[in-house]
C-alpha positions as CSV (number, residue, x, y, z in Angstrom):
1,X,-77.9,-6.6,61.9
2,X,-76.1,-9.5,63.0
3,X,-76.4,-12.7,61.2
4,X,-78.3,-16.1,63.1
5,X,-75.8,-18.8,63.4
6,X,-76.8,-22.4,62.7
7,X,-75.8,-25.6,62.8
8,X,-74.8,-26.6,58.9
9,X,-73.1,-30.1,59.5
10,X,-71.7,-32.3,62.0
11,X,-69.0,-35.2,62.3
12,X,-67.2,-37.6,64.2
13,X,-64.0,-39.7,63.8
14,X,-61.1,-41.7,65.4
15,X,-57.7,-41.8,64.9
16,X,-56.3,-43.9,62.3
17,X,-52.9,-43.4,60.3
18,X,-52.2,-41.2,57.5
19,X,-49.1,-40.2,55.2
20,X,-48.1,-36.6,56.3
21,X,-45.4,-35.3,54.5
22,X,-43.9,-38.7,54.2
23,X,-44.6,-39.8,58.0
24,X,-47.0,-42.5,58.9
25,X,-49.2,-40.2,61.2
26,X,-52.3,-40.8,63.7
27,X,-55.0,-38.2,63.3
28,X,-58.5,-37.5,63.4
29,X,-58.5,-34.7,61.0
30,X,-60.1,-36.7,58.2
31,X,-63.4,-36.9,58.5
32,X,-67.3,-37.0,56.3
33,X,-69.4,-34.8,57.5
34,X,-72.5,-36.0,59.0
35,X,-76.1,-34.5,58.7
36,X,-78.5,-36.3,60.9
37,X,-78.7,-35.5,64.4
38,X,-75.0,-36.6,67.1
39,X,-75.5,-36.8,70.0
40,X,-73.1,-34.8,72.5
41,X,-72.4,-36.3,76.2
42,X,-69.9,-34.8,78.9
43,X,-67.0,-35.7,76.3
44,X,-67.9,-34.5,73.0
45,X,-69.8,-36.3,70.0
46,X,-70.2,-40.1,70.6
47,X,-67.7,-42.0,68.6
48,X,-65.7,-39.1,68.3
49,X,-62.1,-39.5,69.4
50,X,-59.4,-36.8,69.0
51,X,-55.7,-37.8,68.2
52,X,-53.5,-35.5,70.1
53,X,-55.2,-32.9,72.3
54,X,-58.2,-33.3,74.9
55,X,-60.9,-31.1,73.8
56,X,-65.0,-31.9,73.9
57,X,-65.8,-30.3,70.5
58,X,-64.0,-28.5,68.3
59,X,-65.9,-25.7,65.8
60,X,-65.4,-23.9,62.2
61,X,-67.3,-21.3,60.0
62,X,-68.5,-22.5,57.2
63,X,-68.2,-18.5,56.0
64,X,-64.8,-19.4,56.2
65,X,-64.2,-22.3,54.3
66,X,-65.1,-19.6,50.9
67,X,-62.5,-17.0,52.1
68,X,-59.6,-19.7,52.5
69,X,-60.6,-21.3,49.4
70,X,-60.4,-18.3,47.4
71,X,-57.2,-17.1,48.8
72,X,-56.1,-20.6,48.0
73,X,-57.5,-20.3,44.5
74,X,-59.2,-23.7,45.7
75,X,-62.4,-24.6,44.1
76,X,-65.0,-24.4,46.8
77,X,-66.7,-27.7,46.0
78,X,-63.4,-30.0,46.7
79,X,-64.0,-29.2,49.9
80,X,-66.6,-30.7,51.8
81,X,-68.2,-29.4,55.3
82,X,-65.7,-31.3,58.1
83,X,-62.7,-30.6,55.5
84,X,-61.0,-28.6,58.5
85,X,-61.4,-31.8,60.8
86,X,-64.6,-30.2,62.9
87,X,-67.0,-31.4,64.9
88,X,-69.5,-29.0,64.4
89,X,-69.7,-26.9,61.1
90,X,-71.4,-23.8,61.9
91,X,-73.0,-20.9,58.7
92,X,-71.2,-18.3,60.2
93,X,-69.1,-17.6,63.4
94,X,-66.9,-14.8,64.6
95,X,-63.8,-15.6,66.4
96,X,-63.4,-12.0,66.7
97,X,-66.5,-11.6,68.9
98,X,-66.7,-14.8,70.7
99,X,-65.1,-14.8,74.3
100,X,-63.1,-16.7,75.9
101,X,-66.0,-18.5,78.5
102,X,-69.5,-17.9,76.3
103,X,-71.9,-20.1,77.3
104,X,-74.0,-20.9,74.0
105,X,-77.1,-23.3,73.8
106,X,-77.5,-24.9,70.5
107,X,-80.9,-26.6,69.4
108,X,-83.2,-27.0,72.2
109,X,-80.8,-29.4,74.6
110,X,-77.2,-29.3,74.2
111,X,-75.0,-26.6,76.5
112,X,-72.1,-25.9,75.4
113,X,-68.8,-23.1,76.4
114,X,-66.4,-21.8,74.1
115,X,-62.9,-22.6,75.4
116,X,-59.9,-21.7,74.0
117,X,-58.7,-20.8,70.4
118,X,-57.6,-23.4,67.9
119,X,-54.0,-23.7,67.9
120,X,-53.1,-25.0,64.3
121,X,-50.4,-27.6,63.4
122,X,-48.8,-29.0,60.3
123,X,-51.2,-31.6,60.2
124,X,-54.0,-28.5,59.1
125,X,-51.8,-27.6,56.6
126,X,-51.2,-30.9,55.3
127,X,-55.2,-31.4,55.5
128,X,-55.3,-28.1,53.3
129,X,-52.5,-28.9,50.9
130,X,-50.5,-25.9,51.6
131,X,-47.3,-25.1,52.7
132,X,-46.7,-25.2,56.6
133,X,-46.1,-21.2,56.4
134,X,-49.8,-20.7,55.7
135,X,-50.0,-21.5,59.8
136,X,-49.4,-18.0,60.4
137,X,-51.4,-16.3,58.0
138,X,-54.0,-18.3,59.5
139,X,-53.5,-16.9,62.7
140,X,-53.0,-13.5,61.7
141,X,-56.6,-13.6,59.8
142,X,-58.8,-14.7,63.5
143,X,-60.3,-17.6,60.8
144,X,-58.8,-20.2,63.4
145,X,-62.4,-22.2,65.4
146,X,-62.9,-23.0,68.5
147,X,-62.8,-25.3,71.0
148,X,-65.9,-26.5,73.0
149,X,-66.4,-28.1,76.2
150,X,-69.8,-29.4,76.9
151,X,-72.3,-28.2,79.9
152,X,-75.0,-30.2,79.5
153,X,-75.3,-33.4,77.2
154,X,-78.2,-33.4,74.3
155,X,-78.8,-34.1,70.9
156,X,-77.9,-31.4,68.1
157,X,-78.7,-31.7,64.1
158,X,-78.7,-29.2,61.3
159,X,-80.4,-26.4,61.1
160,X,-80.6,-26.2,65.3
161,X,-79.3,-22.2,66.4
162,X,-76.1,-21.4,68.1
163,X,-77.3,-18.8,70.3
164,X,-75.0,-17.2,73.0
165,X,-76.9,-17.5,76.8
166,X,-74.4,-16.1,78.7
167,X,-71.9,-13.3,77.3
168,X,-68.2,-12.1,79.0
169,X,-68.1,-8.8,77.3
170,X,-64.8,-8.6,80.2
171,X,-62.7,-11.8,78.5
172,X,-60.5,-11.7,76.0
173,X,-62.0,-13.1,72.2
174,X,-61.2,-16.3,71.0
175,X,-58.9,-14.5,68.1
176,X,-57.6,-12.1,70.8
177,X,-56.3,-14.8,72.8
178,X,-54.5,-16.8,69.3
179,X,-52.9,-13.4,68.6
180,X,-51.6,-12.9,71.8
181,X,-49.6,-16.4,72.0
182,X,-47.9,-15.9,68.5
183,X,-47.3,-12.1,69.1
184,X,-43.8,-11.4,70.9
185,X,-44.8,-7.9,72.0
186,X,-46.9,-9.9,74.5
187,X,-46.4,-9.3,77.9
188,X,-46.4,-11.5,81.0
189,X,-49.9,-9.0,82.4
190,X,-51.7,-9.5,79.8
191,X,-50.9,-13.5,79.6
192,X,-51.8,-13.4,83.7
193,X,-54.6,-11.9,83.0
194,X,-55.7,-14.8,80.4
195,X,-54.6,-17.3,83.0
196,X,-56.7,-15.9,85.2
197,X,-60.4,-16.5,83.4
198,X,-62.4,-19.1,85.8
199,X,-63.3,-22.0,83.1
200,X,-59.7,-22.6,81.3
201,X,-59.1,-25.9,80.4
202,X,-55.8,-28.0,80.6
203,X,-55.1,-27.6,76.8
204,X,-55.7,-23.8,77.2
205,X,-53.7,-23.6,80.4
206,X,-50.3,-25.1,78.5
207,X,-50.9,-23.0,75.8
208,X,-50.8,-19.7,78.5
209,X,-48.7,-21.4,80.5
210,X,-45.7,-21.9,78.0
211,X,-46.3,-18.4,76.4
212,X,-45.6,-17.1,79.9
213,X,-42.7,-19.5,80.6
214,X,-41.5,-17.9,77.6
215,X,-41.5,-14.3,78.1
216,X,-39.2,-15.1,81.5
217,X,-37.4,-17.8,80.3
218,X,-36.0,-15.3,77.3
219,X,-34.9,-12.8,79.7
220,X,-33.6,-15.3,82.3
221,X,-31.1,-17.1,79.6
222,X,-30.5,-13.4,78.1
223,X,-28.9,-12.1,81.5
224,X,-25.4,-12.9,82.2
225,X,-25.2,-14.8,78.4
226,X,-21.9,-14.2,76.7
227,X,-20.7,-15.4,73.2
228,X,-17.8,-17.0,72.6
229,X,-15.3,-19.0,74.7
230,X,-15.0,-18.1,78.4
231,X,-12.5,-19.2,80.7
232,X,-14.0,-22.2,83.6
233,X,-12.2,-23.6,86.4
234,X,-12.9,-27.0,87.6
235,X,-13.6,-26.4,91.2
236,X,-15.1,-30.2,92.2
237,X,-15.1,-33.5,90.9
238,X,-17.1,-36.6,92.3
239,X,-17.3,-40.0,91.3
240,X,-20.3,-41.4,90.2
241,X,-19.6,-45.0,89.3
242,X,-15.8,-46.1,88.2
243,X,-16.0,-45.0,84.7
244,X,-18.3,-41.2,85.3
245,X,-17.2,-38.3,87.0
246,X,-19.0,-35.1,87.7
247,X,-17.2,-31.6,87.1
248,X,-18.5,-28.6,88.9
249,X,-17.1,-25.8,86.6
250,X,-17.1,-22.2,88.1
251,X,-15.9,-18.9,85.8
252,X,-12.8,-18.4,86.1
253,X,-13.4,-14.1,86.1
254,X,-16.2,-14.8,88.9
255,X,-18.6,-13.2,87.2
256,X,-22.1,-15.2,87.4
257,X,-23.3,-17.5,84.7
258,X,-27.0,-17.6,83.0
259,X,-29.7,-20.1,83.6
260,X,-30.1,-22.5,81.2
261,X,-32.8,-25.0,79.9
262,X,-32.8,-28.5,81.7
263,X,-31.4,-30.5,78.9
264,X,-29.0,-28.5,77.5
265,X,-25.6,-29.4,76.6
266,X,-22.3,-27.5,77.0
267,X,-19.7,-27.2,74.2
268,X,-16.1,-27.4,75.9
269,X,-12.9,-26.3,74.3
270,X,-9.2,-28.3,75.4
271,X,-5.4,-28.6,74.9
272,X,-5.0,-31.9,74.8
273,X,-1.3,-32.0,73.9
274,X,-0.8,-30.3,70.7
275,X,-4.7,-30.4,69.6
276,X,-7.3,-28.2,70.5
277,X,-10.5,-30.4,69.9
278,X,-14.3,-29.2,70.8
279,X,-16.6,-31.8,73.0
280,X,-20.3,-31.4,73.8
281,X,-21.6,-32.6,77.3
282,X,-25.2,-32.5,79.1
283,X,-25.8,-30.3,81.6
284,X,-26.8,-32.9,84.9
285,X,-27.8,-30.3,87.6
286,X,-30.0,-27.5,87.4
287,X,-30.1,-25.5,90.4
288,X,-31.1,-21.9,90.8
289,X,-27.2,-21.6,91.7
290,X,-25.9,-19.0,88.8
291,X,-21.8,-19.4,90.0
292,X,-21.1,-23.1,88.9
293,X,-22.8,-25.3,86.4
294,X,-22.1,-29.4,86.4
295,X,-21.0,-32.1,83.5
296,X,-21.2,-36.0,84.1
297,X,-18.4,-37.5,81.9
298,X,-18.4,-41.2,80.9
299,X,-15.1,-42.3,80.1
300,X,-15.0,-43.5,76.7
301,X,-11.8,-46.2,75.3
302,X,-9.6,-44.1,73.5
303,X,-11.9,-40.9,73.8
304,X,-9.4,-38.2,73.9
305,X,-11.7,-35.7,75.5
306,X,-13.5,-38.3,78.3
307,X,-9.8,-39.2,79.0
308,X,-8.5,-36.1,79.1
309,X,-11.1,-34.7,81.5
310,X,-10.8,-38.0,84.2
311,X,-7.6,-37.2,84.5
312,X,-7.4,-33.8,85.0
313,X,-7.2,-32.3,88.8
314,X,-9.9,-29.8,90.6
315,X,-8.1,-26.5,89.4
316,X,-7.7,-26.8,85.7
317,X,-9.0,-24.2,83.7
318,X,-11.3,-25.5,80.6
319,X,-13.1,-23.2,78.2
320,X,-16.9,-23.6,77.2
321,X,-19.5,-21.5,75.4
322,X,-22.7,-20.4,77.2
323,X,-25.3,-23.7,77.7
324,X,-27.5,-24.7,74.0
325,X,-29.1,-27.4,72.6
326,X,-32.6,-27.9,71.2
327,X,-33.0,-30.5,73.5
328,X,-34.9,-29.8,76.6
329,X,-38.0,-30.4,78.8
330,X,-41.0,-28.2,78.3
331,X,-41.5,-27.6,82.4
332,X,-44.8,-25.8,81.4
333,X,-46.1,-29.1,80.2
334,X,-48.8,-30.6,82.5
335,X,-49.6,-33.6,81.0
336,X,-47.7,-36.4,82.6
337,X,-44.0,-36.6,81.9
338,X,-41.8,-40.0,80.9
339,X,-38.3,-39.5,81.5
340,X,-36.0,-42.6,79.6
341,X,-32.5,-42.8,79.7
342,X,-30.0,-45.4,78.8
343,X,-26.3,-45.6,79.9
344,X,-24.9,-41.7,80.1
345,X,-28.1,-41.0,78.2
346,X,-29.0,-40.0,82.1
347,X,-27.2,-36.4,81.8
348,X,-29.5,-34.5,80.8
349,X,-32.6,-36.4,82.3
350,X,-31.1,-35.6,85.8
351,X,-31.3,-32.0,84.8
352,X,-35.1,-32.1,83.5
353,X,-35.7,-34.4,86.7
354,X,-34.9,-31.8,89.3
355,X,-36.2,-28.8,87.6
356,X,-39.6,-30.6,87.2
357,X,-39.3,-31.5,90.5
358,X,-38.8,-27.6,91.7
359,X,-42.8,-26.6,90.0
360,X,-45.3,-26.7,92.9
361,X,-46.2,-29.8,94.0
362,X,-49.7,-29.4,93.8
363,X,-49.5,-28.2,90.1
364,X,-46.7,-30.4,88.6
365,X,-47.5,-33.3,86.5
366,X,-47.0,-37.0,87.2
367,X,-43.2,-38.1,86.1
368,X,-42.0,-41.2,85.4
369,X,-37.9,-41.9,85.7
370,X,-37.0,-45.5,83.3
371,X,-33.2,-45.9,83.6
372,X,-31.6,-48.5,81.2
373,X,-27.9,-50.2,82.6
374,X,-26.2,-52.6,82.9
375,X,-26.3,-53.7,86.9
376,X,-25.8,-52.1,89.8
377,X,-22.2,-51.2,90.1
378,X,-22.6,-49.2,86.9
379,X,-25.6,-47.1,87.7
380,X,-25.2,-43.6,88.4
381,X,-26.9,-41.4,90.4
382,X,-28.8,-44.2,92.1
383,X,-29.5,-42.9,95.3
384,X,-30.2,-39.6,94.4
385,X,-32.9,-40.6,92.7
386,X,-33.9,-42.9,95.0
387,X,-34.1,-40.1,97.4
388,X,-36.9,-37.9,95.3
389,X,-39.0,-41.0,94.7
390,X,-39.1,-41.1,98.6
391,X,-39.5,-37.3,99.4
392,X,-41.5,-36.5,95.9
393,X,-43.2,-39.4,95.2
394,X,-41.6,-40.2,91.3
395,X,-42.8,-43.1,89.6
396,X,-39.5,-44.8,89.4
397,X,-38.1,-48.1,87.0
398,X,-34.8,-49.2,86.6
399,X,-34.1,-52.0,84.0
400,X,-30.6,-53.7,84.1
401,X,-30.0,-55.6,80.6
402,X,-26.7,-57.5,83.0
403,X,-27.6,-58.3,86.4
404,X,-25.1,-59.2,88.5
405,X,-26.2,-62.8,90.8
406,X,-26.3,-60.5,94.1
407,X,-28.9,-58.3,92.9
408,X,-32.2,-58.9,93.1
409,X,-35.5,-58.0,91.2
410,X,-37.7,-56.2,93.3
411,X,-35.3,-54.7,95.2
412,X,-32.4,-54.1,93.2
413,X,-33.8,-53.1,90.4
414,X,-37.6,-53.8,88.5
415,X,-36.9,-55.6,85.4
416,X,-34.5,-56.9,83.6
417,X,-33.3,-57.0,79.8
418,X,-33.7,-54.6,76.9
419,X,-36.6,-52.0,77.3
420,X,-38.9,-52.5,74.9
421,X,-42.1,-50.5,73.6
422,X,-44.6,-53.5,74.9
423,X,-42.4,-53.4,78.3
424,X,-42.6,-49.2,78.8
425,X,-46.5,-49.5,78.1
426,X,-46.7,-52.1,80.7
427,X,-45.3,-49.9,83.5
428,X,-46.8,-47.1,82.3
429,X,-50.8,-46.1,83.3
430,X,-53.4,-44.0,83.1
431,X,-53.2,-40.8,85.3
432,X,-55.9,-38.7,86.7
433,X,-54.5,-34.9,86.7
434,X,-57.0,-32.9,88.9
435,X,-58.0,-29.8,87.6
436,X,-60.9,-27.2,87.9
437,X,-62.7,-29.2,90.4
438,X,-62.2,-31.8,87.9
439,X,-60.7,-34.7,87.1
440,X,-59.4,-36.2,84.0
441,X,-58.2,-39.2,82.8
442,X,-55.1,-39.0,80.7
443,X,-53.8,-42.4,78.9
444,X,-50.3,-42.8,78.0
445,X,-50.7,-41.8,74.5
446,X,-51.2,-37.8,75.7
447,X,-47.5,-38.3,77.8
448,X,-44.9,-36.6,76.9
449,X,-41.8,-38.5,76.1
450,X,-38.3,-37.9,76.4
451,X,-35.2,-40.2,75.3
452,X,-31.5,-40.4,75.5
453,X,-29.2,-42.9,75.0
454,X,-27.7,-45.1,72.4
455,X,-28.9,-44.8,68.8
456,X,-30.7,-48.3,68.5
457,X,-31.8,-47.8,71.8
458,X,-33.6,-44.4,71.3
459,X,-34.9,-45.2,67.5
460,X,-36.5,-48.6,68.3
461,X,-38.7,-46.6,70.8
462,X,-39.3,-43.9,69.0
463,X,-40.9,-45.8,66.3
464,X,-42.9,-47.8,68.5
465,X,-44.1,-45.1,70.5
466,X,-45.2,-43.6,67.2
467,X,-46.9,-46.6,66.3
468,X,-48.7,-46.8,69.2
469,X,-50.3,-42.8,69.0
470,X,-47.9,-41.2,70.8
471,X,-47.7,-37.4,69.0
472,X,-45.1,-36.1,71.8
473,X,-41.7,-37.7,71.6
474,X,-38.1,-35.8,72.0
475,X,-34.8,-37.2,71.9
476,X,-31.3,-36.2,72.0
477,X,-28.8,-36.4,69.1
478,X,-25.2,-35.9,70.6
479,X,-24.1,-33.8,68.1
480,X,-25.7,-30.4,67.8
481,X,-27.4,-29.7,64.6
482,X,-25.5,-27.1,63.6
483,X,-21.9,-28.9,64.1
484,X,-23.2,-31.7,61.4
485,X,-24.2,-29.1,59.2
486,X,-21.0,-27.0,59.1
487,X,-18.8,-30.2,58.8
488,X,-17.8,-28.8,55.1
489,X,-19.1,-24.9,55.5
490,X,-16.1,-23.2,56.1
491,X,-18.3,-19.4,57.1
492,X,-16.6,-18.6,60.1
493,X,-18.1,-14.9,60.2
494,X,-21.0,-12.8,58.8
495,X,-22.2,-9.6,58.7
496,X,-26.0,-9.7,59.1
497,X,-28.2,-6.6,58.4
498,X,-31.5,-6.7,60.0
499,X,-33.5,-3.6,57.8
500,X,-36.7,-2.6,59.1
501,X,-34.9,-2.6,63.0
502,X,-31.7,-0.6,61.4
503,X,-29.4,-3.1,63.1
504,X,-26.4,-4.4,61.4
505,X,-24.7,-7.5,63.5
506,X,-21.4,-9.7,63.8
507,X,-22.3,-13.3,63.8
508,X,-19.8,-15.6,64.3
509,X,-19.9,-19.8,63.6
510,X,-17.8,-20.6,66.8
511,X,-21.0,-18.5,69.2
512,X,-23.5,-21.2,67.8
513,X,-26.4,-18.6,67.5
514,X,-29.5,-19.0,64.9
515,X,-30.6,-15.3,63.6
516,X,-32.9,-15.2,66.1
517,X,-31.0,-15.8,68.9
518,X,-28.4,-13.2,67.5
519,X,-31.3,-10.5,67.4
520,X,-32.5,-11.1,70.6
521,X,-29.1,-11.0,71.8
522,X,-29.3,-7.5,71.0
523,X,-32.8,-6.3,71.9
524,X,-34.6,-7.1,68.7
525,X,-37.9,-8.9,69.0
526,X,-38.7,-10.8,65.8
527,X,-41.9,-12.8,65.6
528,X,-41.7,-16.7,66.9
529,X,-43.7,-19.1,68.1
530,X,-42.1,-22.8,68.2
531,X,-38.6,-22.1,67.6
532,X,-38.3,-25.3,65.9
533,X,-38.9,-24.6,62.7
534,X,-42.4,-25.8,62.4
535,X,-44.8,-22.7,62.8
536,X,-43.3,-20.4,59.7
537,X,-43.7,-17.6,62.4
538,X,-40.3,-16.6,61.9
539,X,-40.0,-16.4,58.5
540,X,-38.9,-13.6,56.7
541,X,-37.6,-12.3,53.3
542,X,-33.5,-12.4,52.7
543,X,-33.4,-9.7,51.0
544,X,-29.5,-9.7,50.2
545,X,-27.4,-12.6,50.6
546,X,-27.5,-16.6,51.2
547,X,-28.9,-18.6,54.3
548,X,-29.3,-22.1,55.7
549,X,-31.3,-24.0,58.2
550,X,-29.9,-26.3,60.6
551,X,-33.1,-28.1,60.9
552,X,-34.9,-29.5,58.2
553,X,-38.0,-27.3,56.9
554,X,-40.3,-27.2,54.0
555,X,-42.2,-24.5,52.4
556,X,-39.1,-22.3,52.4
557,X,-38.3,-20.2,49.2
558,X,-35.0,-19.5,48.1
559,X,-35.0,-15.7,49.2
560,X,-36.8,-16.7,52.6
561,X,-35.5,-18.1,55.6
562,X,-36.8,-19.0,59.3
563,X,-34.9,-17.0,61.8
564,X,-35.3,-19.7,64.9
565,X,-33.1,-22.1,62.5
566,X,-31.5,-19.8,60.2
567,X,-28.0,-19.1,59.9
568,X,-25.8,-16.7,57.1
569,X,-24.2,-18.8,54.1
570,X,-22.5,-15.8,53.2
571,X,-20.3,-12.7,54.3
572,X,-23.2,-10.5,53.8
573,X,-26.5,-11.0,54.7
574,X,-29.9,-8.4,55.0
575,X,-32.7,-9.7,56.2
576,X,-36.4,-7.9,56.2
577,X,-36.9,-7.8,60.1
């Protein structure tokens, strides 16, 4: 007999900030639990406000409150009902039978339809006091909530039933659906078929959408990949502005290249005179082409490698190692993008530009394009902007801290000065993304930010953007994690045994590989998620050995390590994969 399902407690709260893990954080996710009657309208509990996603109502099991608590060994009453940052706390609730689209009536008024899975962060963990890897276990247990979007607006209070109206015994359940975006044996037909359900909403549809981008992405930058140094010709070089020059670089064998993320960088090896010295340069072009890719060098005083590159003539042979960098736009992301460059900081932006820019028109999100320089003769790549706000309609400002008396604001460029936070809010607005038949409001604080450009330059926004609630901010760091963290590591070569897949595998320092990449490079398929060291779905037991991380991660034990990040700190390494 199955058991009723009722309304125990209910809550609301707005953002305000909070010490996680030593970061001054917005959330929502503390919260008192209320128990008099809330009223819900077409958004979601009055006075409630989420931090970071745009979900009506979110919902947890109070059923499973006692199971996490006892395998936290956590004493049931330090938790109270909302602990888990809910909206509605329910007696019991099945993730593993709910679908994906239920319609479910709860009290006598309020219609509500079960959405899409929760997708847990570190902030839960934090909430929980646990250690980020718990994430995963989590996910792998179904004990995740829901997310709720309401039908029709009413009143609901304790004790009111949470009966299901209208079943889709044909969708996917809510745990089904979590599973299935963590697992890598997922395929691209059974994500289709998820993206296919009538009544996703847009934090569902990023979800599916980069789990999909994903699966083809991996076997995209797989084809063609190589390790090590390979031999590039410069077949082209055009001036941008007196001091940058592009390079289109070809392989030297002919043989074609593979696709790379719009963002990355490229590590390039040269003789200049009697020292061989390592550079690493954005990526400025991304173009389906697979025969060529392109660098934009700024030539820097007394930079040996800037220097040696503007003076070097279209058939010189350079070598570089296949396109990396952590750094790089999520193009499943349709939430409205902000692109901000300063100076050469405009590399890589050019890349995420135009490959935003190649995504439907009709499903793309809004993009904004903020250039920082000086004045007009030294602002690259000018008109080719210029040219997609005209045929693409990008929201374009260009702020010259130096300009000259001939140019004018308004038509030269749109402001002038230092680009502060205050200033970026300003030109910044609200954008209504169409979706379903309907359309939502999005404010700045849901964008998605990306910076490059000089250090002061890219921390004093990043603070203030944090400041003012922005959760999604990326910037690039010039020198690749793992360079800074082999400054004194002199491991140029390991042997790396991966058990349970019987694999045993070379891995060199100079091929700039984390164990995962490594595996994957050779057909194994290790669990991930965020390859960024924040989910803990990578982590597995070194059984034999010594590792690092290149990025910084807690809640890692000494004989564990998280393959997305992880890299041998000895000759011999096994791993349980």
């Amino acid at each position: 007999m199955l058991m009723e399902s009722y309304v125990v407690a209910l809550s609301v709260s707005t953002p305000k900030l909070e010490n996680i893990n030593g970061k001054d954080l917005r959330t929502s996710i503390v919260r008192e639990p209320l128990y008099n009657p809330v009223y819900f309208d077409q958004t979601g509990p009055v006075g409630n406000k989420p931090a970071d996603h745009i979900e009506d109502v979110f919902v947890y099991s109070e059923n499973h409150y006692d199971y996490w608590c006892e395998e936290f060994n956590i004493e049931r009453s330090s938790w109270k009902h909302a602990h888990w940052g809910e909206n509605i706390t329910l007696n019991h609730a099945c993730e593993e039978t709910l679908r994906i689209g239920d319609i479910v009536r709860i009290g006598n008024e309020a219609v509500l339809q079960v959405t899409f899975p929760r997708i847990p962060c570190f902030k839960l963990s934090w909430r929980l006091g646990q250690a980020i890897s718990v994430l995963s276990d989590i996910i792998d247990s179904g004990r995740i909530g829901f997310y709720m979007n309401v039908i029709e607006p009413g009143t609901i209070k304790p004790n009111d039933i949470f009966t299901v109206i209208k079943s889709h015994p044909q969708h996917p359940t809510v745990a089904g659906v979590s599973r299935m975006l963590q697992s890598s044996g997922t395929s691209i037909v059974q994500m289709l078929e998820v993206k296919s359900l009538p009544d996703l909403t847009p934090w569902g549809l990023t979800w599916i959408n980069k789990k999909i981008h994903t699966i083809e992405e991996l076997s995209q930058l797989k084809e063609y990949r190589w390790l090590g140094w390979r031999s590039f010709t410069i077949n082209h070089i055009v001036a941008e502005t007196h001091d940058i020059y592009s390079f289109y670089l070809s392989p030297s064998d002919t043989q074609a290249v593979p696709a790379f993320r719009p963002g990355q960088h490229l590590a390039v090896r040269l003789q200049v005179e009697n020292e061989v010295i390592e550079r690493r340069w954005s990526l400025s072009e991304y173009c389906p082409d697979k025969m060529q890719y392109r660098i934009s060098i700024k030539k820097v005083d007394n930079g040996l490698g800037s220097s040696w590159m503007h003076a070097a003539k279209e058939g010189v042979q350079v070598e570089i190692k296949a396109p990396s960098g952590d750094f790089y736009l999520d193009n499943t992301d349709i939430m409205p993008i902000v692109l901000i460059s300063g100076g050469i900081g405009v590399t890589p932006m050019l890349a995420m530009l135009q490959a935003h820019l190649l995504k439907d028109k009709n499903t793309r999100a809004p993009i904004y394009w903020i250039q920082c320089v000086l004045n007009k003769d030294n602002h690259p790549f000018r008109d080719d902007v210029l040219a997609k706000v005209e045929e693409l309609g990008v929201h374009i400002h260009f702020v010259y801290s130096g300009p000259t008396e001939n140019e004018t604001i308004g038509h030269d460029y749109h402001s002038c000065g230092l680009l502060s936070v205050d200033k970026l809010m300003s030109i910044l607005k609200t954008e209504n993304i169409k979706f379903n038949g309907k359309t939502i409001a999005i404010p700045p604080a849901f964008f998605s930010f990306y910076l490059c450009g000089p250090k002061p330059m890219q921390q004093a926004l990043y603070s203030g953007l944090k400041e003012k609630g922005v959760e999604k901010v990326f910037f690039e760091e010039f020198v690749s994690a793992l360079a800074m963290n082999n400054a004194d590591n002199t491991l140029d070569v390991a042997t790396v045994t991966y058990k349970n897949a019987k694999k045993q595998l070379s891995w060199h320092l100079e091929d700039d590989v984390s164990l995962l990449e490594l595996a994957e490079f050779y057909d194994l398929k290790p669990q991930y998620q965020c390859r960024s060291g924040q989910c803990h779905r990578c982590k597995v037991k070194v059984l034999e050995g010594k590792v690092r991380h290149t990025l910084s991660v807690e809640g890692i034990g000494e004989d564990e390590v998280l393959l997305c990040c992880g890299v041998p700190d000895s000759s011999q390494l096994i791993i349980d994969v």
